[in-house]
N, CA, C and O of each residue as an XYZ file, in Angstrom:
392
protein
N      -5.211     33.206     16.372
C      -6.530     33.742     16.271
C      -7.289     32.949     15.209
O      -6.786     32.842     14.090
N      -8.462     32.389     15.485
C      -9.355     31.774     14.465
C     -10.003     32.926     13.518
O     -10.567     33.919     13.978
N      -9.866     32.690     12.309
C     -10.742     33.324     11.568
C     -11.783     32.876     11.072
O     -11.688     31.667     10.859
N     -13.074     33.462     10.692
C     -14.166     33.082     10.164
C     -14.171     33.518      8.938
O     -14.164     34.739      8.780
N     -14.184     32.622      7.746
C     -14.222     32.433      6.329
C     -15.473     32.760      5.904
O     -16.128     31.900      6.493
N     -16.046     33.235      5.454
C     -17.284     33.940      4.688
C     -17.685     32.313      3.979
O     -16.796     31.657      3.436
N     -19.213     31.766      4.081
C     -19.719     30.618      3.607
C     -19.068     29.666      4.129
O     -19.044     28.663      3.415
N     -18.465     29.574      5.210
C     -18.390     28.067      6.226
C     -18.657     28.433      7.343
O     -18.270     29.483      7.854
N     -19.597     27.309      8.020
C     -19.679     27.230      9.225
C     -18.841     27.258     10.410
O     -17.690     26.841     10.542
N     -19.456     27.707     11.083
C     -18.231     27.298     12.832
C     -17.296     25.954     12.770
O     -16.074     25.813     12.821
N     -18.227     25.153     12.658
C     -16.953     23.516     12.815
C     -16.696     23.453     11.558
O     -16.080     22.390     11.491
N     -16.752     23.895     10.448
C     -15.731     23.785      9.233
C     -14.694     24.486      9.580
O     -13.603     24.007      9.271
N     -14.711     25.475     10.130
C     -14.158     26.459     10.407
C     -12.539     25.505     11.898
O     -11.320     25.372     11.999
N     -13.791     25.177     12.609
C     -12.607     24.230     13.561
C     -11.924     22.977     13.187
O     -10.925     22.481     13.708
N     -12.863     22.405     11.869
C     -12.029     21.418     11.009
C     -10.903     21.553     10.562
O      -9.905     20.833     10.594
N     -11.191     22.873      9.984
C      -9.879     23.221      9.152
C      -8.388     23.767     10.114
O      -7.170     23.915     10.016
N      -9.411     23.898     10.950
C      -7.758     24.607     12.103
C      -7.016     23.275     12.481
O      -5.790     23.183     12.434
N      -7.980     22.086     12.919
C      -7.524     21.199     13.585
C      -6.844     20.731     12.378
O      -5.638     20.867     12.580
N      -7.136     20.069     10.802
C      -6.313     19.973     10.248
C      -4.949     20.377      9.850
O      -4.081     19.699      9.301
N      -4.915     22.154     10.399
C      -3.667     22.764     10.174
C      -2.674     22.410     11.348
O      -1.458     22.398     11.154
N      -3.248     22.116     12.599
C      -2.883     21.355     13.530
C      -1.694     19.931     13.287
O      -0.523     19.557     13.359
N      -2.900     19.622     13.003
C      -2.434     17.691     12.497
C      -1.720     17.839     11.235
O      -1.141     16.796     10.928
N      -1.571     18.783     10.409
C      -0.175     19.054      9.928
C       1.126     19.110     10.308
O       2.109     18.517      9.862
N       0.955     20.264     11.600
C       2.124     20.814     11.877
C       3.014     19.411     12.718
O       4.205     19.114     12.810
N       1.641     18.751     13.266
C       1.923     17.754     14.346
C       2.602     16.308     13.265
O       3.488     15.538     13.635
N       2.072     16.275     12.260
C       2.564     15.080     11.032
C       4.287     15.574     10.616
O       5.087     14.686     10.323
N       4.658     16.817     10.628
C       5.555     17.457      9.588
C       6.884     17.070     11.239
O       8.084     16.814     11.140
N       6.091     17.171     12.483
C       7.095     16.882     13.473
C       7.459     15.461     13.969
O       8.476     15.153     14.592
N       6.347     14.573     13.543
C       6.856     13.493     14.042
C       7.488     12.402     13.264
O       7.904     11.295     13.606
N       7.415     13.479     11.257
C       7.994     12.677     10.690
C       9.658     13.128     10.957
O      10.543     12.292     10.778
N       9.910     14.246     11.310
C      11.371     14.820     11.648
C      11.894     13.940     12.512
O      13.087     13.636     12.531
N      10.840     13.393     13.429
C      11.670     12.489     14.538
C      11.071     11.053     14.264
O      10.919     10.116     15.049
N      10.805     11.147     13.049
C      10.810      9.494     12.422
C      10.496      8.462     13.432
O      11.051      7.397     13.702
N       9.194      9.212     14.042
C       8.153      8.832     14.954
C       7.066      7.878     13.705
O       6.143      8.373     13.057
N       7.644      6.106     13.648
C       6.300      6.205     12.522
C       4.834      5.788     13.412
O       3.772      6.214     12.958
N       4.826      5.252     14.220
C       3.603      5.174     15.122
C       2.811      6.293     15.288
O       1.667      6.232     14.835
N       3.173      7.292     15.836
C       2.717      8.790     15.475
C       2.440      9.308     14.420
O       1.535     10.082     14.106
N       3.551      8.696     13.659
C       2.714      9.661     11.977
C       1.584      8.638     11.548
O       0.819      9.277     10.826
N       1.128      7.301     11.673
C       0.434      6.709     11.577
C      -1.074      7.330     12.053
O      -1.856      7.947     11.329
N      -1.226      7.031     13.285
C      -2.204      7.954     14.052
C      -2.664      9.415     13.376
O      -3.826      9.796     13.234
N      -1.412     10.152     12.986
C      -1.993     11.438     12.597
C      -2.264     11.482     11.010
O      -2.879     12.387     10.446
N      -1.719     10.389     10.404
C      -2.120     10.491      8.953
C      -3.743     10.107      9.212
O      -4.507     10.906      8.670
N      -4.172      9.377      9.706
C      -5.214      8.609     10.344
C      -6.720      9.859     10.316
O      -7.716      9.946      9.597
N      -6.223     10.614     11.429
C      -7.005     11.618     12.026
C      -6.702     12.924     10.811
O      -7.301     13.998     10.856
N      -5.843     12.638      9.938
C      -6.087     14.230      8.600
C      -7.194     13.276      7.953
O      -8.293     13.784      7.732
N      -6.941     11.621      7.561
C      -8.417     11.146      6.673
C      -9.378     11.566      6.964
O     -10.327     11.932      6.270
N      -9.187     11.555      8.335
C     -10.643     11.797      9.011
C     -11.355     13.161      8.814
O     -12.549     13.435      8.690
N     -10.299     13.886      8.826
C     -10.864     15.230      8.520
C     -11.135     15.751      7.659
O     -11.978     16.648      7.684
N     -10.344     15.270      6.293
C     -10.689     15.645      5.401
C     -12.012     14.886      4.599
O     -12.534     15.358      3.589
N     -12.393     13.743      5.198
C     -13.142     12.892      4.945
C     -14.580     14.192      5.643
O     -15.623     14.326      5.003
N     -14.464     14.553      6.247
C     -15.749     15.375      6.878
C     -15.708     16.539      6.118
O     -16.781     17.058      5.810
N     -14.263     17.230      5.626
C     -14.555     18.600      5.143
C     -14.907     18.292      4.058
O     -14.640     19.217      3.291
N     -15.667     16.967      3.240
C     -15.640     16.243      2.204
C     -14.550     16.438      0.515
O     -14.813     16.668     -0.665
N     -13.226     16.168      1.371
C     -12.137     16.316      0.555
C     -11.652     15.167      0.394
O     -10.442     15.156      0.619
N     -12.191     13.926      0.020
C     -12.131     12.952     -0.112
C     -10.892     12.227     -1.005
O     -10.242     11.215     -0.744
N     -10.836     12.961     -1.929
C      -8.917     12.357     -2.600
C      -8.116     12.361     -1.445
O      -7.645     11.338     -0.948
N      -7.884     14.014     -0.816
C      -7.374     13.586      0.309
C      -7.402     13.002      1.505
O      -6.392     12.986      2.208
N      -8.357     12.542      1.824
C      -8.948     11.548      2.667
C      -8.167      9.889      2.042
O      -7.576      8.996      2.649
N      -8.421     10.017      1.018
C      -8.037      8.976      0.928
C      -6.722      8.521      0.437
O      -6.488      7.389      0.016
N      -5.580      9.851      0.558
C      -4.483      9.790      0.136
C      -3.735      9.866      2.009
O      -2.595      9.440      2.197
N      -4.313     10.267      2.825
C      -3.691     10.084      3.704
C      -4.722      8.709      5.255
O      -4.255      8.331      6.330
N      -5.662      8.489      4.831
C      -5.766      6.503      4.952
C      -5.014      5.778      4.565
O      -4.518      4.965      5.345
N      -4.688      5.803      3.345
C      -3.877      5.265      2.832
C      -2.274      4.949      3.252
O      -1.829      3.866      3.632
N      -1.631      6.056      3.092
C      -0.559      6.258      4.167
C      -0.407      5.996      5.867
O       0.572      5.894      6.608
N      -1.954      5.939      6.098
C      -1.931      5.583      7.708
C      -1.895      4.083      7.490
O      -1.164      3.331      8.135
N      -2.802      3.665      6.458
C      -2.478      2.079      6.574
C      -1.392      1.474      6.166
O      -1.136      0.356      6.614
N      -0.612      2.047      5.312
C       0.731      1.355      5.214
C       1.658      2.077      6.222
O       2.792      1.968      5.757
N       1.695      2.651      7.194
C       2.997      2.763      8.038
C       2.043      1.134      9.103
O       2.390     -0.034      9.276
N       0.867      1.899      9.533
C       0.466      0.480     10.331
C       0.985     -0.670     10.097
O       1.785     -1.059     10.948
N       0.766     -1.417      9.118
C       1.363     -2.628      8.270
C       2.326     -3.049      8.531
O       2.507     -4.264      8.610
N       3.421     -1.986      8.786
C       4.721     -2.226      8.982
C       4.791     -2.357     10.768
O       5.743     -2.891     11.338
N       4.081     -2.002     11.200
C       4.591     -1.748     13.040
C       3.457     -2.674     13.326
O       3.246     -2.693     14.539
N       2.553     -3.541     12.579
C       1.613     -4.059     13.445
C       1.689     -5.410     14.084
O       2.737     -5.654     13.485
N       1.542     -6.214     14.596
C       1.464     -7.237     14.478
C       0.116     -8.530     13.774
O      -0.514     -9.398     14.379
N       0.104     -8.233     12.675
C      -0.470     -8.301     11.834
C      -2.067    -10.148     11.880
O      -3.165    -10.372     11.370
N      -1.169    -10.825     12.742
C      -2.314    -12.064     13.563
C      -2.867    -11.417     14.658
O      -3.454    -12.219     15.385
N      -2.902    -10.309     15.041
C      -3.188     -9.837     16.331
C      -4.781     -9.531     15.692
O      -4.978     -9.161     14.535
N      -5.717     -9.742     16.583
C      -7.139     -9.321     15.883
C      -7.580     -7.936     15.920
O      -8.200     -7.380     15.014
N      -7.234     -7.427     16.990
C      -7.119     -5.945     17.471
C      -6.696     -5.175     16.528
O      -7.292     -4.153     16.188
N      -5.517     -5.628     15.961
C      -4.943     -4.869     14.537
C      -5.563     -4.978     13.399
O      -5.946     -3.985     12.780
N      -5.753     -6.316     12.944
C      -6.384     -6.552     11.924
C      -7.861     -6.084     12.024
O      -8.669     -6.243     11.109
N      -8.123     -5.544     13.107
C      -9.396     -4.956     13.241
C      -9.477     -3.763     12.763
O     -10.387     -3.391     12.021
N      -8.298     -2.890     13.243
C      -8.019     -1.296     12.768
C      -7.660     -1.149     11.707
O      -7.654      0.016     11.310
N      -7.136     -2.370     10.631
C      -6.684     -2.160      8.928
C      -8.065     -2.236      9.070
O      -8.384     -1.100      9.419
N      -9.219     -3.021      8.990
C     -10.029     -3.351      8.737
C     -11.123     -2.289      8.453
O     -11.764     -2.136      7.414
N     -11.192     -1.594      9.607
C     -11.526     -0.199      9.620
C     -10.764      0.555      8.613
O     -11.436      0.519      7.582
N      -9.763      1.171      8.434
C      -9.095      1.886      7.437
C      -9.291      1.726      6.106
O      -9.148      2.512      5.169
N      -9.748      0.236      6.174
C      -9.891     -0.666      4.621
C     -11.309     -0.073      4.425
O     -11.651     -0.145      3.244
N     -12.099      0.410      5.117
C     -13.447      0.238      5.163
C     -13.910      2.215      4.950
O     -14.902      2.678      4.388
N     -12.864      2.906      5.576
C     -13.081      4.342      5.598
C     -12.095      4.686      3.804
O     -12.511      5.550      3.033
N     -11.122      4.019      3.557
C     -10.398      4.050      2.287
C     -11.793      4.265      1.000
O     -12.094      5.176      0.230
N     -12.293      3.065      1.267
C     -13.311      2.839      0.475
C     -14.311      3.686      0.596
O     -14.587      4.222     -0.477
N     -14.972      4.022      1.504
C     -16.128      5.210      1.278
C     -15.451      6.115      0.816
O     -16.127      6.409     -0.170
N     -14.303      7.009      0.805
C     -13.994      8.086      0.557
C     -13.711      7.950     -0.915
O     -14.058      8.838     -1.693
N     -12.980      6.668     -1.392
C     -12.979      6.319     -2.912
C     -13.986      6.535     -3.025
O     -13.996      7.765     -3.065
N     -15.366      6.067     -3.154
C     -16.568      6.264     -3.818
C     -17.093      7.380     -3.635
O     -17.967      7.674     -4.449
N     -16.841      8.191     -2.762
C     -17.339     10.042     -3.303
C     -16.698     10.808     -4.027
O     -17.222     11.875     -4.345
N     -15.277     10.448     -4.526
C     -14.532     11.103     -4.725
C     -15.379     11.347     -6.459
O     -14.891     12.123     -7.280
């Protein structure tokens, strides 16, 4: 059941679920030492917390998405170096609000 928190909106409200989500979904794919998956989902908590403007953590789990990447990428590939690139680029805005 969703609850509504007194002083947040509706999609803060679905932010925060989906983050509790992409928890449960991070806490399982590190059990099965899925790191491609935990990559992706460390990825998508920056993201969220980057909107619920929780920005340390935003940028504590970019961070972590970009170093599992690093390790599984193929790193001359431009496609990849495109998506650090991006990460390098969302890392940094969230540093500077913090």
């Amino acid at each position: 059941m969703l609850r509504i928190r007194c002083g947040m909106n509706f999609a803060g409200q679905l932010k925060l679920k989906a983050q509790q989500c992409y928890r449960t979904a991070l806490a399982l794919a590190t059990k099965a030492n899925n790191l491609p998956k935990q990559a992706e989902i460390q990825e998508q908590l920056g993201e969220i917390a980057h909107n619920l403007e929780e920005f340390a953590e935003a940028v504590e789990s970019l961070k972590a998405a970009e170093g599992i990447y690093q390790k599984f990428f193929n790193l001359e590939d431009p496609e990849a170096q495109g998506k650090l690139e991006e990460l390098r680029n969302d890392i940094e805005d969230s540093q500077g609000r913090i």
